[in-house]
N, C-alpha and C positions, 0 to 999 in steps of 0.2 A: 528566522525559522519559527512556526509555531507548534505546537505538539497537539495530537486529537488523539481522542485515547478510545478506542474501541471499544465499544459495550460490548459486542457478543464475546470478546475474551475477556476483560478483565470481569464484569459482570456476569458472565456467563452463567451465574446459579443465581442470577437475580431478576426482577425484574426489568426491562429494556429503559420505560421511561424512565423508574427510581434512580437507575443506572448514571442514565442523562441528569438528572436533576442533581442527584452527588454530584455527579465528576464538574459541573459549575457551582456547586458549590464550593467545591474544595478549591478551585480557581481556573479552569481550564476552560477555553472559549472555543473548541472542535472538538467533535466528533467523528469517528467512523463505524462504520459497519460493513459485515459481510452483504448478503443475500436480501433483495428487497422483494421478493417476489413473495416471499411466505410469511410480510409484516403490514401491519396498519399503519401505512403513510402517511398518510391522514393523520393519525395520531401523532406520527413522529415529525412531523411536519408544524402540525402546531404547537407541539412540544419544543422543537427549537427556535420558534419564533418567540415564544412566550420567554422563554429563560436566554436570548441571543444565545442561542449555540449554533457555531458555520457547522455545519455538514461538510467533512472535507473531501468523501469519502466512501463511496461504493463499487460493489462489484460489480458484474456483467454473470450471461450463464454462462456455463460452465461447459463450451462446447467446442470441440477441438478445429487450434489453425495448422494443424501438421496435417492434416486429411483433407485434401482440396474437396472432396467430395461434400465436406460438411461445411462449405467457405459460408453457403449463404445462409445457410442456418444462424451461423454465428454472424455475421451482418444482419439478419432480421433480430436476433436477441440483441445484439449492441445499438440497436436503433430504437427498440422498448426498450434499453437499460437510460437512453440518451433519451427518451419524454421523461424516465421516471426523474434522472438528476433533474431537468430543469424543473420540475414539480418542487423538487428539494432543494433549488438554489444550491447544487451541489454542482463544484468545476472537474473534477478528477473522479473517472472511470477504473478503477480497475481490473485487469483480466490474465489471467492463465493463459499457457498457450495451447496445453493439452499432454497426453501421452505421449512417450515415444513409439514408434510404429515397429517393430522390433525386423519386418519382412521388407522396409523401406530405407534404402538410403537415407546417412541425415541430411546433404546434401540438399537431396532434396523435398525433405520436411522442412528443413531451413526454406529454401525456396517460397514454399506451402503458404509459412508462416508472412515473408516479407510479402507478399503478394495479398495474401486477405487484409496484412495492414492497411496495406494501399489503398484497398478500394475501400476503407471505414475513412480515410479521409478528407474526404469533400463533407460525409455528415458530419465527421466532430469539426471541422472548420466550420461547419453552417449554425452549429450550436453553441458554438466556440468554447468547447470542453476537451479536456487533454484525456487519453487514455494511457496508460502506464500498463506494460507486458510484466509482468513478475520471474524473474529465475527462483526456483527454488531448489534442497537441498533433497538427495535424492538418497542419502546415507541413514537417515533418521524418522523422515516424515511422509516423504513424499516419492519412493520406487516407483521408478518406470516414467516419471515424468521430464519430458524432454528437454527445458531450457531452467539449465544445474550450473549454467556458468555465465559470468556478468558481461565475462568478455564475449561470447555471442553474444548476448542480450545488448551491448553495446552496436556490436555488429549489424545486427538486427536494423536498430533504430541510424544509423550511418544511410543505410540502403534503402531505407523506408524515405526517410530524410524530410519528415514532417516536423514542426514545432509544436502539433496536437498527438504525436506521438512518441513516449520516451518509456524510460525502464522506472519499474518501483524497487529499487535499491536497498533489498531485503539485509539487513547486517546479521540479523543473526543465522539465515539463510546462508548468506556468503562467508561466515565466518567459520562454518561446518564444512562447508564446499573449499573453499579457497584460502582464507584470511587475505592477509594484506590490507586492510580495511581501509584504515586515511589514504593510502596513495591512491588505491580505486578511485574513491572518493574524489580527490583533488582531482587525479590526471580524466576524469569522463563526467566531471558535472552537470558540462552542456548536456550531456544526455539523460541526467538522472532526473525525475518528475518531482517523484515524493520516496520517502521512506519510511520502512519499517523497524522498530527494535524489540530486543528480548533478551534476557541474558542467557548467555550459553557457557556450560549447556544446562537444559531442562525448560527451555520460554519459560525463563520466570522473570522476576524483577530485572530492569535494567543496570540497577545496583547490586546483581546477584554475580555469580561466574567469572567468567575467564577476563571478560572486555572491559577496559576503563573508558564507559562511556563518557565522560566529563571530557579527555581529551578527544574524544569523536566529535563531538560536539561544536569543540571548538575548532576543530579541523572544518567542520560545515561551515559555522558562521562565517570564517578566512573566506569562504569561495563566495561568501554574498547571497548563499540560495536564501531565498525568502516566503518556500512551501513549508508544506506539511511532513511531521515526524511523527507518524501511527504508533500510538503507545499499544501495540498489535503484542499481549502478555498473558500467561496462566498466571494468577499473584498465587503463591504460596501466603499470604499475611491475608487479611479482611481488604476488600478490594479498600474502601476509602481511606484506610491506615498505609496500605502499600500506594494510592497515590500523594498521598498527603508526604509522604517520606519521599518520594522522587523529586515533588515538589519543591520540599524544602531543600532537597540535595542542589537542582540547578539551580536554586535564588540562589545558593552562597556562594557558587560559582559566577552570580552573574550572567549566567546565559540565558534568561528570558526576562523579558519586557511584559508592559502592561497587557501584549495582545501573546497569551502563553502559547 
């Protein structure tokens, strides 16, 4: 497992490249980010060539799969978000599924959703890039959005039944929503792409709250995943002090290697 730490959270009151430039200095070899539509690629592009930083990690827009009516929309934006990654040497797309339609069966918004996956699949197999559907939590941050539990989101990707399509296995998402965290984990791996942490509650540090991430941790590395852990966090501390401190937390566990 490698960890990519997300400028527009932790950096979020900073500069994007300074951001990048810390977070390798401090030791970390990934990145991610939200929205590539409203930044200089270009920049950031040769900014991770310059410093090796992998890009582990973007989004797609933000346009709903519960609404067949909008499928193609959202396959023309996922097929600009698929030139933007391969511009950025970037393997993993992520995306939302949308609103819940409040006048609509979930039935069959479910349906909606397995269905637009489908047909995104021949492009990510042609670019050979994974897409990861996000659940989020619906108590907190995120009212009214429609995929709040893993166990659909697992479902989901079963029906879809691509290997360029799986879940972003939000923990501190699911830990508001559901908990049960490790056994998630362990029992739907095959399904899980990449993941997200933060401490709950307040997305702060992953050393903050409720969760002992160090035993999550090590519950991942047991299954062998060998992706990405989006350090997706508000820091309460100075962003390079609150990674410097995560840092040093998993070296003394032993949970990461030369490529963090």
């Amino acid at each position: 497992m490698i960890f990519a730490v997300n400028i527009e959270s932790v950096y979020s009151t900073q500069d994007f490249i300074k951001g990048m430039e810390e977070a390798k200095q401090i030791g970390f070899h990934a990145i991610e980010f939200w929205s590539w539509w409203d930044k200089n690629l270009h920049e950031i592009y040769v900014a991770s060539q310059r410093l090796q930083l992998t890009i582990a990690g973007i989004v797609t827009k933000f346009i709903s799969l519960t609404d067949p009516s909008q499928r193609q929309e959202y396959i023309d934006g996922l097929r600009q978000t698929i030139e933007v990654a391969k511009r950025l040497e970037c393997k993993t797309i992520i995306s939302q599924v949308g609103q819940e339609i409040p006048t609509v069966p979930r039935r069959e918004q479910h349906r909606s959703i397995v269905e637009g996956l489908k047909a995104c699949v021949p492009f990510l197999e042609e670019a050979g890039i994974m897409l990861v559907i996000e659940p989020l939590n619906t108590l907190v941050d995120h009212e009214g959005y429609y995929l709040d539990s893993a166990k659909e989101g697992f479902e989901i990707i079963d029906e879809v039944n691509s290997p360029y399509v799986k879940v972003l296995y939000d923990i501190y998402h699911m830990q508001i929503m559901e908990g049960n965290i490790i056994s998630t984990i362990t029992n739907h791996i095959d399904n899980i792409g990449y993941f997200h942490i933060a401490g709950v509650p307040g997305r702060h540090e992953p050393y903050t709250g409720e969760l002992y991430y160090i035993n999550i941790f090590k519950a991942i590395k047991e299954t062998g995943f060998n992706g990405y852990i989006g350090l997706e966090y508000f820091p309460l501390e100075n962003p390079k002090l609150s990674l410097t401190r995560f840092l040093e937390w998993v070296k003394t566990e032993g949970l990461v290697s030369s490529n963090i």
